[in-house]
N, CA, C and O atoms as a DFTB+ gen file, in Angstrom:
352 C
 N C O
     1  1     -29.204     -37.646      27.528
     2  2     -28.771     -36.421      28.160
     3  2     -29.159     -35.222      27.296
     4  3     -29.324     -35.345      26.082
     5  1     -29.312     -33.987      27.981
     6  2     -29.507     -32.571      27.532
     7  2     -28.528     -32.563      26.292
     8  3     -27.460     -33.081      26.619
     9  1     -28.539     -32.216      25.194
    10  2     -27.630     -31.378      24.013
    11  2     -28.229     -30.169      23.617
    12  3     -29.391     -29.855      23.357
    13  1     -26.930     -29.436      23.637
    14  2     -26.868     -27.918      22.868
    15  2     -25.899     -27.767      21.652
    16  3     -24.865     -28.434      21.613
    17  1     -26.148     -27.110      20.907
    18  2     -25.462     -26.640      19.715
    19  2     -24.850     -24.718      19.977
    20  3     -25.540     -23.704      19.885
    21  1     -23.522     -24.824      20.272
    22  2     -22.904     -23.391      20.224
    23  2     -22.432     -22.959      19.111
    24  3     -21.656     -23.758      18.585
    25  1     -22.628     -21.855      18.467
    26  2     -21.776     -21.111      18.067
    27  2     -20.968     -19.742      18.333
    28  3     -21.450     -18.655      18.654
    29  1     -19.692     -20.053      18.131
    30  2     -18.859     -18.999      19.080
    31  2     -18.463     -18.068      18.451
    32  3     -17.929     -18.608      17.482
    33  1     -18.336     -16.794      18.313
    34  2     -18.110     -16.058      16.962
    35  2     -16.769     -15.169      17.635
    36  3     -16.519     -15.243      18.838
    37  1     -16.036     -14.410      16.782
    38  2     -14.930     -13.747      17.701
    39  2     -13.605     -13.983      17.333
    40  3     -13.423     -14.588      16.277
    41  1     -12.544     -13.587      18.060
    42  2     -11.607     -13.847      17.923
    43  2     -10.873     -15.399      19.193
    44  3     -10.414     -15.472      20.333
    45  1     -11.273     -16.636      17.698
    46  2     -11.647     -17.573      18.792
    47  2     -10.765     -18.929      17.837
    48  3     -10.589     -20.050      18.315
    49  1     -10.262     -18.475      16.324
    50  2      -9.619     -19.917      15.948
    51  2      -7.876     -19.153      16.099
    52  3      -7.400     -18.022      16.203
    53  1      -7.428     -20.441      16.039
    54  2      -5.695     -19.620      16.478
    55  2      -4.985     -19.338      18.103
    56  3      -3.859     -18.862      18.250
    57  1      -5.900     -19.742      19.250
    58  2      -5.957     -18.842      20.394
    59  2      -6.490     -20.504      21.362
    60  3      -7.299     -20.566      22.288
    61  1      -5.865     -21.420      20.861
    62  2      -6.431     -23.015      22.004
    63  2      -8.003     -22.867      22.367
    64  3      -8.503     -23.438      23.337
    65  1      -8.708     -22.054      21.500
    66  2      -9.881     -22.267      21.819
    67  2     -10.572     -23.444      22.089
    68  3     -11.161     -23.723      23.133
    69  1     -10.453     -24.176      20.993
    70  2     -11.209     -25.774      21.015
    71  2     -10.279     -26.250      22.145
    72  3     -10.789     -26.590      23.213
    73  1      -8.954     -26.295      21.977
    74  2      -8.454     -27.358      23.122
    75  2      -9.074     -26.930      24.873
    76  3      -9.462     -27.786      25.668
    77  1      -9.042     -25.893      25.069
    78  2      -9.812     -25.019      25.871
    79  2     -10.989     -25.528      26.206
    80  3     -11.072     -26.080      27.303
    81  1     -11.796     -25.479      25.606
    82  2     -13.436     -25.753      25.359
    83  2     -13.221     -27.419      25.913
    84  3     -13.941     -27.752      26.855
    85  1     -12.291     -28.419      25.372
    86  2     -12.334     -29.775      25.134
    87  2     -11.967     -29.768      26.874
    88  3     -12.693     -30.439      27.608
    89  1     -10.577     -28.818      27.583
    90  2     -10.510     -29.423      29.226
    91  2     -11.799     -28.719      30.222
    92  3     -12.171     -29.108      31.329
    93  1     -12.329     -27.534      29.389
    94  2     -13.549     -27.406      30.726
    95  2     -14.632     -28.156      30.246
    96  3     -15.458     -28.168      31.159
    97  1     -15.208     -29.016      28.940
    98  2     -16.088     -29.404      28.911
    99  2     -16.046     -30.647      29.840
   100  3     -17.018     -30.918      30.545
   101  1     -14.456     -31.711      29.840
   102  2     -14.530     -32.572      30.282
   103  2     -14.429     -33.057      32.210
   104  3     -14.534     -34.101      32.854
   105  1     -14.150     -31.465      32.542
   106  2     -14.302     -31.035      33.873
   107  2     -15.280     -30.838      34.439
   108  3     -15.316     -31.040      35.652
   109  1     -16.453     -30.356      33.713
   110  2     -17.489     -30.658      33.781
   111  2     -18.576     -32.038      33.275
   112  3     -19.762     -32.215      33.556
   113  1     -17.854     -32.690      32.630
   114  2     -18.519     -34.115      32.643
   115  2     -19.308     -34.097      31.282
   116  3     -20.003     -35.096      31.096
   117  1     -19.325     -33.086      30.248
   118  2     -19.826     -33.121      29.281
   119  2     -18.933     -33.789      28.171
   120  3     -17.713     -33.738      28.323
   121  1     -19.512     -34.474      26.957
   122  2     -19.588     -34.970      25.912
   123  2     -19.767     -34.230      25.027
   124  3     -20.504     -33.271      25.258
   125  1     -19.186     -34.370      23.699
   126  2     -19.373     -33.820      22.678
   127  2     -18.078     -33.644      21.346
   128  3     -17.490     -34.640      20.924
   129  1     -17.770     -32.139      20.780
   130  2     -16.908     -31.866      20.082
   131  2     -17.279     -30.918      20.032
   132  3     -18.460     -30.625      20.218
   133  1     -15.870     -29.711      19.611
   134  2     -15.426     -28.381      19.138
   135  2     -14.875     -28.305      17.794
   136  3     -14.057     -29.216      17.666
   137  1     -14.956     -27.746      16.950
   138  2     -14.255     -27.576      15.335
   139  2     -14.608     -26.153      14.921
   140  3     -15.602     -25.467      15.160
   141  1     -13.483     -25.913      14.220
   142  2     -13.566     -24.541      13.327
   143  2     -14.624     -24.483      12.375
   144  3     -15.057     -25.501      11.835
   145  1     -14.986     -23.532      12.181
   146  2     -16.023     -23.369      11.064
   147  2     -15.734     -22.185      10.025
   148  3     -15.739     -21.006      10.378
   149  1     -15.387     -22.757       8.218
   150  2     -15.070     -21.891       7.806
   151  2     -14.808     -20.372       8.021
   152  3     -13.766     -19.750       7.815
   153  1     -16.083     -19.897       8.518
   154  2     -16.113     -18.602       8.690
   155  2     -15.199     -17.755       9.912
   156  3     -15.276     -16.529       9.998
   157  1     -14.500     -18.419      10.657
   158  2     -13.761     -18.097      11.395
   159  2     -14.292     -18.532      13.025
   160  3     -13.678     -18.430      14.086
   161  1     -15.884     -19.127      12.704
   162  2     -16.277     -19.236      14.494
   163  2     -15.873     -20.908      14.773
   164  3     -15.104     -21.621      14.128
   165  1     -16.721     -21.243      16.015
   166  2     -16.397     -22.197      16.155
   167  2     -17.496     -23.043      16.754
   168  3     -18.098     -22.536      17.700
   169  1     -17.858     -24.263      16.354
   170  2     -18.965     -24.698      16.753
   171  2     -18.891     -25.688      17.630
   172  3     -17.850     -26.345      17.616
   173  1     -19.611     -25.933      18.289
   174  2     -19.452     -26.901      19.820
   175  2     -20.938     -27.750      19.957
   176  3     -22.004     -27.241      20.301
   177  1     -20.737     -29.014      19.635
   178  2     -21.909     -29.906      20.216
   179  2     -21.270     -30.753      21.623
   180  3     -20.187     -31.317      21.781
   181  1     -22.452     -30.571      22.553
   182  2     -22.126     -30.499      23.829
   183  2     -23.676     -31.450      24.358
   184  3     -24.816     -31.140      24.015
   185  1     -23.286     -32.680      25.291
   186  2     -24.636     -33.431      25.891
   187  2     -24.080     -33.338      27.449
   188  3     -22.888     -33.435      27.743
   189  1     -24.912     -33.179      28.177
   190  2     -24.222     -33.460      29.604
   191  2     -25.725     -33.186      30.518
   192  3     -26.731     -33.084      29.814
   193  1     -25.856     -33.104      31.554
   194  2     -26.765     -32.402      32.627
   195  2     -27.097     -30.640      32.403
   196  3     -26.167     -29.968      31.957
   197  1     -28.190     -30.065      32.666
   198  2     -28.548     -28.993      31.818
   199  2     -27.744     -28.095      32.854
   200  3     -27.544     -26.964      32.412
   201  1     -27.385     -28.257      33.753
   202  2     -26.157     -27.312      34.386
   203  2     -24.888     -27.100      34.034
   204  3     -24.281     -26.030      34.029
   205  1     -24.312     -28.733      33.582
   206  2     -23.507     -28.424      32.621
   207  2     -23.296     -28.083      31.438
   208  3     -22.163     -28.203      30.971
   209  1     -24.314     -27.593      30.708
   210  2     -24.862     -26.824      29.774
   211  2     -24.361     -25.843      30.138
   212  3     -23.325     -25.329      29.713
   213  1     -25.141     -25.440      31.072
   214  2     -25.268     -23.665      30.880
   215  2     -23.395     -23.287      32.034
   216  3     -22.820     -22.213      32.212
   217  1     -23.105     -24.384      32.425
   218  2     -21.923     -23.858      32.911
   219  2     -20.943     -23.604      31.941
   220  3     -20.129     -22.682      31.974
   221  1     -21.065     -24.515      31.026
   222  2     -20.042     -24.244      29.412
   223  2     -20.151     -23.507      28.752
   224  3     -19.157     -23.158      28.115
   225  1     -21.577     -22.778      28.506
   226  2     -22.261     -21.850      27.802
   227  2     -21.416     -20.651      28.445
   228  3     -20.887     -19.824      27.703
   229  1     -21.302     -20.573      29.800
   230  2     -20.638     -19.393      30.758
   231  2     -19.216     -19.352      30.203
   232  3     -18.731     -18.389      29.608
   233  1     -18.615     -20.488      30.463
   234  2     -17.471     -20.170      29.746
   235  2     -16.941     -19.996      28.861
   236  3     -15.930     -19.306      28.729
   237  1     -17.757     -20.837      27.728
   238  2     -17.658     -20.461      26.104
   239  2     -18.114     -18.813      25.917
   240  3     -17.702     -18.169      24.952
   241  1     -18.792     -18.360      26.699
   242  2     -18.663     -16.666      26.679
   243  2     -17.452     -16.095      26.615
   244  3     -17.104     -15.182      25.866
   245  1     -16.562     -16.895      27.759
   246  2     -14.796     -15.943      27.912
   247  2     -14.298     -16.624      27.350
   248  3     -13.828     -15.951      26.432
   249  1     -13.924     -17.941      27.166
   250  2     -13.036     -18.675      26.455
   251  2     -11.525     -18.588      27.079
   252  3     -11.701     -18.119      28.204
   253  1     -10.555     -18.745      26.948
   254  2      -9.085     -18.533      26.936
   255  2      -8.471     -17.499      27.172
   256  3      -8.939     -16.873      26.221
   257  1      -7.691     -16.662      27.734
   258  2      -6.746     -15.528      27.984
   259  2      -6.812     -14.790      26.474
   260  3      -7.333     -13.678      26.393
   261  1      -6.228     -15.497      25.198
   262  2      -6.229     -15.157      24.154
   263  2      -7.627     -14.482      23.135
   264  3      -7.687     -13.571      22.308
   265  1      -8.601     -15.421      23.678
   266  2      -9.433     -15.442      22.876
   267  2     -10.298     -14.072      22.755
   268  3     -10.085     -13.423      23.779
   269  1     -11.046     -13.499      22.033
   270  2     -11.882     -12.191      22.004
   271  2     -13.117     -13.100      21.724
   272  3     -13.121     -13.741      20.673
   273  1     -14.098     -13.196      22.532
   274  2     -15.521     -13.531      21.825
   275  2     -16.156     -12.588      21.897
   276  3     -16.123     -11.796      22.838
   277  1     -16.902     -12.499      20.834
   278  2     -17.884     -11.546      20.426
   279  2     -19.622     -12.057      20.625
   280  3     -20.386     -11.329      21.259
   281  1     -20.055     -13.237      20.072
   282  2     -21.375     -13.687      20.072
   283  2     -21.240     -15.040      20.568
   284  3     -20.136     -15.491      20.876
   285  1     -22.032     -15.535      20.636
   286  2     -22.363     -16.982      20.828
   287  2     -23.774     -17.309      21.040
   288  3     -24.272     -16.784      22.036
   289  1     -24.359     -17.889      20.490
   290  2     -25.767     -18.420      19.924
   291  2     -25.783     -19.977      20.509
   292  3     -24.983     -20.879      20.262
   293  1     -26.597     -19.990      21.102
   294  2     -27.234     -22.013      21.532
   295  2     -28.235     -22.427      20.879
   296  3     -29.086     -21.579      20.611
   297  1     -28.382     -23.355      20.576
   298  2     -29.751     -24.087      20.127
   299  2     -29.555     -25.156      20.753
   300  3     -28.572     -25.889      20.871
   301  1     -31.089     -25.190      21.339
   302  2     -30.872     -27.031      22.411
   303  2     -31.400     -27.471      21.463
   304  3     -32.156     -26.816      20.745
   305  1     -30.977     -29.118      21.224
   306  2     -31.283     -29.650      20.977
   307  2     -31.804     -31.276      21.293
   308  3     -31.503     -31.475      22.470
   309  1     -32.386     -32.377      20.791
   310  2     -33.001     -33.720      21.832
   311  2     -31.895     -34.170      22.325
   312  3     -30.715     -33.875      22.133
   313  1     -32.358     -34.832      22.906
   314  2     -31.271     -35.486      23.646
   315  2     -30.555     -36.652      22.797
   316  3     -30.949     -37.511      22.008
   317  1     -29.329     -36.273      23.331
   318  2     -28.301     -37.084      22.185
   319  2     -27.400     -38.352      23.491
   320  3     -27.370     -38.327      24.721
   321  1     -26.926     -39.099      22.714
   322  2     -25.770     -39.797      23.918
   323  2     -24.313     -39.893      23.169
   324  3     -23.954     -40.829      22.455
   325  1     -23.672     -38.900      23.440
   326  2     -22.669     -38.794      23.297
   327  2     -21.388     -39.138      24.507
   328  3     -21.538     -39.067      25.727
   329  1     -19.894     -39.589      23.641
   330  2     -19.623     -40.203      24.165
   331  2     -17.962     -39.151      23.920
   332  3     -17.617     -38.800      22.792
   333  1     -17.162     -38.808      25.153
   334  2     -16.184     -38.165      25.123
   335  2     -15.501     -37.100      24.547
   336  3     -15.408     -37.806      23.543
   337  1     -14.723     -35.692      24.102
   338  2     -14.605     -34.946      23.988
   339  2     -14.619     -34.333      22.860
   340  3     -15.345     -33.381      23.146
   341  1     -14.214     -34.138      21.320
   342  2     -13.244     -34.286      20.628
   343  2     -13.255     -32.867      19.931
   344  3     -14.280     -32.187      19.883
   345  1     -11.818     -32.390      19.295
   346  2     -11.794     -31.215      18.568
   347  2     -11.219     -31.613      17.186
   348  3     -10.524     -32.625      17.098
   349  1     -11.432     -31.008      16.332
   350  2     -11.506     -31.044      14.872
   351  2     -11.256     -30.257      14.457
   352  3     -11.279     -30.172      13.229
């Protein structure tokens, strides 16, 4: 399957971001994981169909009620087979 690499920059740890990220990724049928990243963003490896890519990509733009995002950066990457959700 398609994989992308996000990074989410913003006001995005503290705010159910990852848990967030973890029920629309799996609503959409994607695989992967969400985790904090020192610097305050948050990074997301994500495999699914390239629609569900870019549908997560859409929402990892707004994120949560709470959340403020500011940037977010993709890099596709090969295809990976990943297997269920997880946050860290």
């Amino acid at each position: 399957m398609p994989a992308a690499r996000f990074i989410v920059s913003g006001r995005v740890q503290g705010v159910f971001y990852r848990a967030s990220a973890r029920g629309q990724a799996l609503a959409l049928g994607v695989a992967g994981y969400a985790k904090n990243l020192p610097d305050g963003s948050v990074e997301v490896l994500a495999s699914g169909t390239a629609e569900a890519l870019d549908a997560l990509e859409r929402w990892l733009r707004r994120g949560p009620p709470a959340a403020r995002v500011e940037t977010v950066s993709r890099e596709d990457l090969p295809e990976q087979d990943l297997h269920g959700f997880h946050t860290g």
